[in-house]
N, C-alpha and C positions, 0 to 999 in steps of 0.2 A: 339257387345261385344267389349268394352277395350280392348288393350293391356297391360296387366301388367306392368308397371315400376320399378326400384329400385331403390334405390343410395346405390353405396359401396364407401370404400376409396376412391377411383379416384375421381369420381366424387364429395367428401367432401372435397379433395384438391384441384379440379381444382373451385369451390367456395368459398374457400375462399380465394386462391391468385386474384380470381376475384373482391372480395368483399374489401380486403386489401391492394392491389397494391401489392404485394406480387410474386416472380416469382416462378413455380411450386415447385420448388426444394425448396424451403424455406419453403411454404407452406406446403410443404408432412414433413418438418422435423417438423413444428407445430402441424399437424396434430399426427403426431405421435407419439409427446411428450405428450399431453393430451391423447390419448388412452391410452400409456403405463401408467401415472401419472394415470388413471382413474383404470385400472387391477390391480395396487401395490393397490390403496386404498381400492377398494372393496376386495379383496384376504386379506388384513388386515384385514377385520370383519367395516370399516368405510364404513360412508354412503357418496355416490356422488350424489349432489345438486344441480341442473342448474334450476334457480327460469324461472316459465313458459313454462318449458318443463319436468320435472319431478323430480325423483329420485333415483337412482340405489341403491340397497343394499342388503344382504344376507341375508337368514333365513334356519334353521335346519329344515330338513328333516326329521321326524321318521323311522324307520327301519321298513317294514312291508313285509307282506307277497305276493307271487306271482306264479304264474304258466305258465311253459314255454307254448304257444298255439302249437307248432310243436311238444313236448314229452308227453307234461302232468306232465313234470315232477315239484314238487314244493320245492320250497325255499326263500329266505328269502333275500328281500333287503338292503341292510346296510345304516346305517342311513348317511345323507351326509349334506353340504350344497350347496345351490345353489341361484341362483344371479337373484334376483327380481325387475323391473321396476315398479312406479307405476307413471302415467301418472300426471300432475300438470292440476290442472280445466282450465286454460288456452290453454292448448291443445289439451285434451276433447273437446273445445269448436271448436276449429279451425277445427281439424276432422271433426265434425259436422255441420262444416256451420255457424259458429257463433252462433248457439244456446244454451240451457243447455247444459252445460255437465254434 
């Protein structure tokens, strides 16, 4: 079995002041001007576009019904929105080994 992997911040600062010559402190403040630019956009209701890696952006949520599993007790979810990825066939593909995505 694998070891699971991640990357969080850290590790997306410390490549890209690798990748830019960039020293971390510069980087992490790049880094976190496109995250925060990325949350104002989407929280606006606009879609965010990175061509070959996807597309972030919102959709409404209908209000529906529900039941607690520890009460039984039921009620009623309030409609919301929430923040949807959808993968670019390019990365589909890379996932996959280079083949269909």
């Amino acid at each position: 079995m694998t070891e699971k992997t991640w990357w969080a911040r850290k590790e997306l600062t410390i490549a890209v002041a690798r990748e830019t010559g960039l020293n971390r402190k510069a980087a992490a403040i790049a880094v976190d001007a496109v995250i925060s630019g990325m949350q104002e956009r989407i929280a606006a209701g606009d879609r965010v576009v990175f061509r070959d890696f996807g597309t972030f952006s919102t959709r409404e949520r209908a209000e529906r019904p529900f039941t607690d599993p520890r009460t039984g007790e039921r009620g009623t979810a309030p409609a919301r929105r929430v923040v949807h990825f959808r993968p670019a066939t390019a990365l589909k593909r890379a996932v996959n080994g280079g083949g269909e995505g």
